[in-house]
C-alpha positions as CSV (number, residue, x, y, z in Angstrom):
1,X,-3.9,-53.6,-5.9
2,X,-6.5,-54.7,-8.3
3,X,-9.9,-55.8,-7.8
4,X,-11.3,-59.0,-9.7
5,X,-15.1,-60.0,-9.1
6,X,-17.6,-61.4,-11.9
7,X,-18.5,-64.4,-12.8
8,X,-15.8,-66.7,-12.1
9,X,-17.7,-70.8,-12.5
10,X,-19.9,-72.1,-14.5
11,X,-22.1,-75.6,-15.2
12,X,-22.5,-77.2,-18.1
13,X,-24.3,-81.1,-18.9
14,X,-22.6,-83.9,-20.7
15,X,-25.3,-84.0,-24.5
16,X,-27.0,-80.7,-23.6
17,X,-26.9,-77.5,-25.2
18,X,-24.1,-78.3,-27.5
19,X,-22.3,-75.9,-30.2
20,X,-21.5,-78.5,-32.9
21,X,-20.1,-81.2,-30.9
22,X,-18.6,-78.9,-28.1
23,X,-19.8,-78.0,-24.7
24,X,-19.6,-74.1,-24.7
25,X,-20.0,-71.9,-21.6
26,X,-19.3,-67.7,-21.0
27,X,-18.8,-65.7,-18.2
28,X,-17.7,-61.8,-17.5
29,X,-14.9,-60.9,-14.5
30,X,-14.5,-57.6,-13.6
31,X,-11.8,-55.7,-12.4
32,X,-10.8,-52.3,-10.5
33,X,-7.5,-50.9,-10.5
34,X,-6.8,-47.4,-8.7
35,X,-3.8,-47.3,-11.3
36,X,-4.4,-45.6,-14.7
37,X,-5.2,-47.9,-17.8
38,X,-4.5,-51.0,-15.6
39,X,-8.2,-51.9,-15.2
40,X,-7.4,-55.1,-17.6
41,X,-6.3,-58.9,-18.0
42,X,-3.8,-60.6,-19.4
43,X,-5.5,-61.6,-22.9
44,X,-5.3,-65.3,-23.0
45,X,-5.8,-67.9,-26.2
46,X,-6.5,-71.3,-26.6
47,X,-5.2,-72.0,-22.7
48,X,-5.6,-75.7,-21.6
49,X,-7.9,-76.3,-18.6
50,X,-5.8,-78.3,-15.8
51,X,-7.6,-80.9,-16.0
52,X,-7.3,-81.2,-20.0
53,X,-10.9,-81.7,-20.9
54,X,-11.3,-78.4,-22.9
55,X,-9.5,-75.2,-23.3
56,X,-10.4,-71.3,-22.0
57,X,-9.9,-67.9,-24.1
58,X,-9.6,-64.6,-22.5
59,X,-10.0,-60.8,-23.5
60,X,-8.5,-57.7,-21.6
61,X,-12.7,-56.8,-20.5
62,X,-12.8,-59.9,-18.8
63,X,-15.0,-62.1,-20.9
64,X,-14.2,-65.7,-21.2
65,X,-15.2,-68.9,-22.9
66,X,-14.7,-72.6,-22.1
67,X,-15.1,-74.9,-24.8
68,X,-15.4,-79.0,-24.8
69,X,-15.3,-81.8,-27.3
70,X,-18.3,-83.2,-26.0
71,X,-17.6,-86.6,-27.5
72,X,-14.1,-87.5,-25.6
73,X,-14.6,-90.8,-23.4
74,X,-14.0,-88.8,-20.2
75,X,-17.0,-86.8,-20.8
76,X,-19.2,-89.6,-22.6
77,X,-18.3,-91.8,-19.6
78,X,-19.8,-90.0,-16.9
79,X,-22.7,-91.2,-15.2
80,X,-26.0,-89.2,-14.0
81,X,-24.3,-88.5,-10.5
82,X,-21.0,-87.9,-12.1
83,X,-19.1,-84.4,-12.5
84,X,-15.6,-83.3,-13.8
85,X,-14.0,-79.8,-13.4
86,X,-11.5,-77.9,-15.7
87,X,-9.6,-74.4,-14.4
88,X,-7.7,-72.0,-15.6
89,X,-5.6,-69.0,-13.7
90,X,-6.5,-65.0,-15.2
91,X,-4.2,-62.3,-14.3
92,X,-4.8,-58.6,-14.0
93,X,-2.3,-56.7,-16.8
94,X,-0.1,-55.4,-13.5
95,X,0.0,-59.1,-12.6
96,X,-0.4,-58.4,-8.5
97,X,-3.9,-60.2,-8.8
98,X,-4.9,-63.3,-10.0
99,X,-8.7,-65.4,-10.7
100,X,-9.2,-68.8,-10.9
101,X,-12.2,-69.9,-13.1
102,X,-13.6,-73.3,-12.7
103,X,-16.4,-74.7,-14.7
104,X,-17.9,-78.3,-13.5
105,X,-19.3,-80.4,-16.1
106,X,-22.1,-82.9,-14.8
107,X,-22.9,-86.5,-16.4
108,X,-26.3,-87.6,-17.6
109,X,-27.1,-91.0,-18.0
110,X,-26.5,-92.8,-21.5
111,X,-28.6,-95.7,-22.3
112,X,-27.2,-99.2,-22.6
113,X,-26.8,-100.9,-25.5
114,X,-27.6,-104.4,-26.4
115,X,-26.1,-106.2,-29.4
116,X,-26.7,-109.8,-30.5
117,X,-24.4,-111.6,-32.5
118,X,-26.8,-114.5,-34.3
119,X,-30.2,-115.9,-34.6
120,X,-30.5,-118.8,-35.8
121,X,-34.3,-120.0,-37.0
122,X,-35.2,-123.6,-37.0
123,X,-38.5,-125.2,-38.1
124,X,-39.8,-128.3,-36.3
125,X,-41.2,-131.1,-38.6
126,X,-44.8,-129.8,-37.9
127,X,-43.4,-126.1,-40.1
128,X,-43.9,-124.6,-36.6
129,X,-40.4,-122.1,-35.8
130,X,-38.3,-121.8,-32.8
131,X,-35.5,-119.2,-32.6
132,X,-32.3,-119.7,-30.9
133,X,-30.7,-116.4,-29.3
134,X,-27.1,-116.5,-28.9
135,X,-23.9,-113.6,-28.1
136,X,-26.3,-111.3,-26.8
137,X,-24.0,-108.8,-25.1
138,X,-24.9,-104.9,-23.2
139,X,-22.1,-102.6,-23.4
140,X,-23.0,-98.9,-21.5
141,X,-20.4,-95.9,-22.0
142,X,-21.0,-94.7,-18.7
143,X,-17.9,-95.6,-16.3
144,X,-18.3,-97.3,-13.1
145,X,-21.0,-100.3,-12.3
146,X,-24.9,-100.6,-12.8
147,X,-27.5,-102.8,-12.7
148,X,-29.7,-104.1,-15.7
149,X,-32.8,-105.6,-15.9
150,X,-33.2,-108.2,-19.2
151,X,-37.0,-108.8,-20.4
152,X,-38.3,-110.1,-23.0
153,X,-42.1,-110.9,-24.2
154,X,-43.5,-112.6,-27.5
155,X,-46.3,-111.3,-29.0
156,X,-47.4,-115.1,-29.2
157,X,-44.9,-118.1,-27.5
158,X,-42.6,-117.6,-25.2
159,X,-39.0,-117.1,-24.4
160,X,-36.2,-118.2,-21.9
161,X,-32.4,-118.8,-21.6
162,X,-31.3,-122.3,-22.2
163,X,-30.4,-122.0,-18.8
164,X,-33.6,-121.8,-17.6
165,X,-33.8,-118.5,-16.4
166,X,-37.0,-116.3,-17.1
167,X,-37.0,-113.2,-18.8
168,X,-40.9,-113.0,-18.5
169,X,-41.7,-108.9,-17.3
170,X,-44.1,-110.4,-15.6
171,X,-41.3,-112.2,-13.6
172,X,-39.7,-109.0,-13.1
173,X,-37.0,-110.3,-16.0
174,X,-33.3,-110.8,-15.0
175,X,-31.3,-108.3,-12.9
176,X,-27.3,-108.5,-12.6
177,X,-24.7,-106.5,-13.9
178,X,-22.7,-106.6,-17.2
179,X,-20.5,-110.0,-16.2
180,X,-24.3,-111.3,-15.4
181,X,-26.0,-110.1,-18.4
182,X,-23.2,-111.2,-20.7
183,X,-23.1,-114.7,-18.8
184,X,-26.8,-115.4,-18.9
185,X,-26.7,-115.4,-22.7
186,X,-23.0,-117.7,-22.8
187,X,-25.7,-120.8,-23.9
188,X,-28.2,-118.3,-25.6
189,X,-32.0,-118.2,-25.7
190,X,-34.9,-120.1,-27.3
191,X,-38.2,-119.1,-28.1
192,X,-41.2,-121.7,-28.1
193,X,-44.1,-121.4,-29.6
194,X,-47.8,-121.1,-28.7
195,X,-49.3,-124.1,-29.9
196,X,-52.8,-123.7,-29.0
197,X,-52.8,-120.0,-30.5
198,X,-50.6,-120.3,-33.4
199,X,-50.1,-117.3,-35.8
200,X,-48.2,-117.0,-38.8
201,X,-45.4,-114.7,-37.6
202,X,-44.2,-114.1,-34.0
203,X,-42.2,-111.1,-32.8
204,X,-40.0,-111.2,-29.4
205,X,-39.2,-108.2,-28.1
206,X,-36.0,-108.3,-25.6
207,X,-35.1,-104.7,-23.5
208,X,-32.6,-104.3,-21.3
209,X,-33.1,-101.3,-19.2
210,X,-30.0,-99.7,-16.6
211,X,-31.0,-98.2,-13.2
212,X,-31.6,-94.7,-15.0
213,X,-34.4,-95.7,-16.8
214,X,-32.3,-95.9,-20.4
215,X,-33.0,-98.7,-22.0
216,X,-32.1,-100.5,-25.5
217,X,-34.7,-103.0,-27.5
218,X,-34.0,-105.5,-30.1
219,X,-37.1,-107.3,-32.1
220,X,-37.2,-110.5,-33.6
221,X,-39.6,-111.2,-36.0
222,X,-40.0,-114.7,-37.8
223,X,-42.8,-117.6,-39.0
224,X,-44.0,-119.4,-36.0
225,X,-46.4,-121.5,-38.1
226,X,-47.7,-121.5,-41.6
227,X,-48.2,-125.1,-43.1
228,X,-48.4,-123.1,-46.4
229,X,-44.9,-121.9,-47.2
230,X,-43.7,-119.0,-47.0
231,X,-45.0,-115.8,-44.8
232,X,-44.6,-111.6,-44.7
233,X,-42.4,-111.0,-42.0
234,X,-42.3,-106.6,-41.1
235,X,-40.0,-105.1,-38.9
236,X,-40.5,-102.5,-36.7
237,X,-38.9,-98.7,-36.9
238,X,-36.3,-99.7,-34.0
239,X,-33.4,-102.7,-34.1
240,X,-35.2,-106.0,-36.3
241,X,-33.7,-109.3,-36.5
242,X,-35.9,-110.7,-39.4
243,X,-35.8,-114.3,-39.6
244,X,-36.7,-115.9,-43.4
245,X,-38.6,-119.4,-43.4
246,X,-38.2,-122.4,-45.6
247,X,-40.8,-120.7,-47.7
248,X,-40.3,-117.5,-50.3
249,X,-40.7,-114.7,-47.7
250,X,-41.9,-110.9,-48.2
251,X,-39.3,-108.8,-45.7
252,X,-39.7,-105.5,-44.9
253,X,-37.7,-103.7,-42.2
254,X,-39.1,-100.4,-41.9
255,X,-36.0,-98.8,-40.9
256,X,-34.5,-98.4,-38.0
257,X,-31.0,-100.2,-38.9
258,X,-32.3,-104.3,-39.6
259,X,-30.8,-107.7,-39.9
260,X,-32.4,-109.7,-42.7
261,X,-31.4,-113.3,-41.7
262,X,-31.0,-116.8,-43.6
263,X,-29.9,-120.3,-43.2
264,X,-30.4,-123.2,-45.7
265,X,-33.7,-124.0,-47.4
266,X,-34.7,-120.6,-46.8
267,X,-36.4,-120.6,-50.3
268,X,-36.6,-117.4,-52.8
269,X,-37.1,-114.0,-50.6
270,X,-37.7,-111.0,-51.6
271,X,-36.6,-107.9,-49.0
272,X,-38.6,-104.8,-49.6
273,X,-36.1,-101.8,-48.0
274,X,-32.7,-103.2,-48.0
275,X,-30.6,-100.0,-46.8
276,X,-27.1,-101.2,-48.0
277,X,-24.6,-99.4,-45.9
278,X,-27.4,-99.7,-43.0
279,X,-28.9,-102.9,-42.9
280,X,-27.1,-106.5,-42.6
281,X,-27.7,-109.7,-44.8
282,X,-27.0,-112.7,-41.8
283,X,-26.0,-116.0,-43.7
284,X,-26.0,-118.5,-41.8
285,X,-24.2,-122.4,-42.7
286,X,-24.2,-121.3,-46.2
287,X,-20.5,-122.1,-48.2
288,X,-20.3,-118.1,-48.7
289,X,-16.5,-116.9,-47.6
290,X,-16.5,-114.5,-44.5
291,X,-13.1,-113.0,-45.2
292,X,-13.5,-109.0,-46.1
293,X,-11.1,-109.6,-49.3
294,X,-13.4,-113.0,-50.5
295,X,-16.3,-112.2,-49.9
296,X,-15.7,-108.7,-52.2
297,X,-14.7,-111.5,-54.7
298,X,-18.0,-113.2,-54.0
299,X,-19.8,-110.3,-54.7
300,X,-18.3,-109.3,-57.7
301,X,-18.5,-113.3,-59.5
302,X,-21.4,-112.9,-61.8
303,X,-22.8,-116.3,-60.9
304,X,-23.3,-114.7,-57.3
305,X,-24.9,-111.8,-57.3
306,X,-27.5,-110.7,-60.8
307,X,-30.0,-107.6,-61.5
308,X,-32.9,-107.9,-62.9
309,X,-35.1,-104.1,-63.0
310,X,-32.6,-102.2,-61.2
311,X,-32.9,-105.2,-58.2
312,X,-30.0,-106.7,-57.5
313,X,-30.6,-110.9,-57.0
314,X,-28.0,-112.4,-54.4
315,X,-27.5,-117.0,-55.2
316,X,-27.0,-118.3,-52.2
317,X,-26.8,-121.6,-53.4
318,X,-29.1,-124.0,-56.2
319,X,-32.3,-123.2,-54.4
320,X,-31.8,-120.2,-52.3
321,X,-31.9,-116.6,-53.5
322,X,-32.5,-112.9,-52.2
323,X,-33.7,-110.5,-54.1
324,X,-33.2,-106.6,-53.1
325,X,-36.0,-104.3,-54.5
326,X,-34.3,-101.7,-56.0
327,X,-30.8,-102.1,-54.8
328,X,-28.5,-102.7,-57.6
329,X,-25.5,-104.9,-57.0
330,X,-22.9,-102.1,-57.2
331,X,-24.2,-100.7,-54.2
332,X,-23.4,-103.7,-52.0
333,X,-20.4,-104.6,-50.2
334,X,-19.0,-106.9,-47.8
335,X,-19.6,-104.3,-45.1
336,X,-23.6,-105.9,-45.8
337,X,-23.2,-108.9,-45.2
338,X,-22.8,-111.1,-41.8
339,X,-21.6,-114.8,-42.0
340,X,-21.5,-117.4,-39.8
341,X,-19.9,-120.4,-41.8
342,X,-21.3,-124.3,-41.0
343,X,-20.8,-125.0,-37.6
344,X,-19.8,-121.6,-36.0
């Protein structure tokens, strides 16, 4: 009767080490076999693990591979702790002896995510701005339950929940899960200002970090006072909400994926970087369709949207216009653009 030793398990990581987008991992059985020329295994292709996550291949020496599309939700959802294994069965070519290879694949924490779904800027009589946060939401693709932690500090004012809550670091933030974190922002957030240290722009930075240590940040940048008009408003390299005034705003992003975003009065602006394809255009209360199908229409009207120099000029209405340096109006889509109609 055969003999089968080797290497017969393996480890591999969820994001590490990848081939492509696949998890890859090799070992080398062995076999003895007093019988002539039967010192060999059943050659196997393609076979599907029993668990289904990836498939093995097989040569008669012994050497096999497992292979894993690393992106599948059952691998992308496993947490830090978490592991998965997949199998498969050899045979020795008399077929009296048999192997089972397992190979276990271990989790590593993915950071949460946190999405917002609209500032809206306001200015108080004085010209001095408050920002109201609202459909902030964290979404995490690891499976099973974890606790955030929801900070958030302005370079200048300060910020809280309508609900009161603080979000002060200095506080400690808010803790609670995803129900908690998605519950705390049901009314939204508002930002005050600093009067007795007033700057022309303001930036709040909110995190929300998971019990890994991943964490996500959004920044909002905006005019918190400038009796003068208009202000230059630059992003950061990570996720920017930039929030026009009622003046004629300079907006830079400075990459990093940025929402550029406008309500009425907000004056002639002028956006440095648009990325169109990237970046978002927010249009707040404006009369501008939100439907995929009119707002193409929209774009294409000639009244709408003009170039001047290779920059394409978007109308939002009589008084209001954006101007995109260097992005001509065939490059823009619907897929650019975010609107929240009057009222919504």
């Amino acid at each position: 009767m055969p003999v089968i030793g080797g290497i017969a398990s393996g480890d591999v990581t969820e994001d590490t080490a990848l081939s492509g987008n696949h998890i890859v991992i090799e070992g080398d059985l062995t076999i003895t076999d007093a019988d002539h020329d039967q010192s060999a295994f059943v050659a196997q292709a393609s076979t599907v693990g029993d668990h289904g996550y990836g498939s093995f291949t097989l040569d008669a020496s012994g050497h096999w591979t497992y292979t894993a599309d690393n992106n599948q939700a059952a691998i992308q959802q496993l947490g830090a702790d978490d592991t998965l294994t997949d199998s498969f069965t050899t045979h020795s070519m008399d077929g009296t002896a048999d192997q089972l290879v397992t190979v276990t694949i271990h989790g590593t924490n993915d950071a949460p995510v946190m999405n917002v779904d609209n500032v809206m800027p306001v200015e108080d009589p004085s010209g001095n701005g408050v920002m109201t946060v609202s459909g902030v939401t964290v979404s995490d693709v690891d499976a099973g339950s974890d606790t955030f932690i929801v900070t958030a500090h302005a370079d200048n004012g300060s910020i809280a929940t309508i609900g009161g809550d603080s979000l002060d670091p200095a506080d400690g933030g808010f803790t609670g899960s995803f129900d908690e974190v998605t519950a705390l922002f049901t009314d939204g957030a508002v930002y005050t200002p600093n009067y007795s240290g007033l700057t022309a722009t303001d930036k709040v930075t909110l995190t929300v970090t998971d019990g890994h240590s991943g964490s996500d940040t959004v920044n909002f940048i905006f005019k918190q006072y400038e009796p003068n008009g208009g202000v230059t408003l630059n992003g950061t390299t990570g996720k920017d909400w930039i929030l026009s005034s009622t003046g004629d705003d300079l907006m830079t992003g400075n990459g990093g994926g940025d929402n550029f975003v406008f309500a009425a009065q907000s004056g002639n602006d002028t956006i440095t970087d648009f990325h169109a394809g990237t970046d978002h255009i927010v249009l707040n209360g404006y009369g501008i369709p939100s439907a995929q199908a009119d707002l193409t229409a929209w774009l294409a009207d000639a009244g709408n949207v003009t170039e001047t120099g290779g920059s394409a000029v978007i109308h939002l209405d009589a008084n209001d216009t954006i101007t995109l340096n260097g992005v001509t109006k065939a490059s823009l889509t619907a897929h650019d653009f975010i609107i929240h109609p009057a009222g919504a």
